[in-house]
N, C-alpha and C positions, 0 to 999 in steps of 0.2 A: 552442510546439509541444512533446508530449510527447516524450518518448524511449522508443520499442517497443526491446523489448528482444531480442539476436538467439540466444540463449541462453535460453530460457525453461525449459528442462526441468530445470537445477538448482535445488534449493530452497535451497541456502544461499549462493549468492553469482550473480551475475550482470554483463553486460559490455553496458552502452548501447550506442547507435549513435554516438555521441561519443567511446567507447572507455573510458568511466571503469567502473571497477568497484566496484558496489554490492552488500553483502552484507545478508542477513535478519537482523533484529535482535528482540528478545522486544518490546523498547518503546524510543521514540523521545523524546529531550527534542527541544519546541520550544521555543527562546527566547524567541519573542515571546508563548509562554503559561508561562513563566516552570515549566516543569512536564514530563515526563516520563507518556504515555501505553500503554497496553500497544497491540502491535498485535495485531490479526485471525488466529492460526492458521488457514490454506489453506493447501494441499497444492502447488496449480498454481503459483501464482503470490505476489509479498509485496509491500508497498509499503516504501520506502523515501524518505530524506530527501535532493536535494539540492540542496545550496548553490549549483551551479551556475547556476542557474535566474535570471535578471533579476528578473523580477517574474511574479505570480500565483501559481500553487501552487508551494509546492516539495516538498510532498508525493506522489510518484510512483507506479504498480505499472507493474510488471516486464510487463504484459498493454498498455500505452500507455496507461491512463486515468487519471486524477489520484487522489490519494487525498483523503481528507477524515476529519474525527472526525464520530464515530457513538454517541449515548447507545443505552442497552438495547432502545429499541422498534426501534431500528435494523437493528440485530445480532442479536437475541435468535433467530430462526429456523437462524440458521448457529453461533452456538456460545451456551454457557450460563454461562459461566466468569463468576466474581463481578466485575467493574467498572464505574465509574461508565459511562465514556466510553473508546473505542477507536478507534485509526486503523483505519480499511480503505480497499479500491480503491471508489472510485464506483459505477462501475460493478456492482461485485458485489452491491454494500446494494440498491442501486436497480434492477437488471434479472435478479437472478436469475445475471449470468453476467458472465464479464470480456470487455473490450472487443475481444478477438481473439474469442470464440464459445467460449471454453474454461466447462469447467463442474468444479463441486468433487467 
């Protein structure tokens, strides 16, 4: 189950329903890709990394939907900034908007 986040309206740090606190970061290393990716600049909302997580994603956004990595055909509509490959929230790549209804 994700973790909505109950603080949403800051953009540089945030506080799960768990209680842990998650802050906005430019780029995120994943260990198990052995590498460091930039994240998605939005306004509303950020994904974040946490360990917390048992298994499936532990790629988060601050909106409750999972994040995931996104190449350029992806992304390329929401920013234009030079990278291979970026995290974003799922939801945004894929519906236009984050999982709470919020829009960029």
């Amino acid at each position: 189950m994700s973790n909505v986040i109950r603080n949403w309206n800051s953009p540089k740090s945030a506080t799960t329903l768990s209680g842990h606190i998650v802050t906005k970061q430019d780029a995120l290393y994943l260990k198990s890709h052995e590498r460091a990716y930039q994240t998605l600049p939005t306004a509303m909302h950020f994904v974040y990394y946490d360990p917390t997580v048992p298994r499936g994603s532990t790629l988060l956004c601050t909106c409750g939907a999972a994040g995931g990595i996104f190449g350029y055909e992806g992304y390329k509509r929401w920013c234009s900034f030079i990278a291979t490959e970026v995290i974003a929230c799922s939801e945004f790549i894929q519906q236009g908007k984050h999982a709470d209804g919020s829009h960029e």
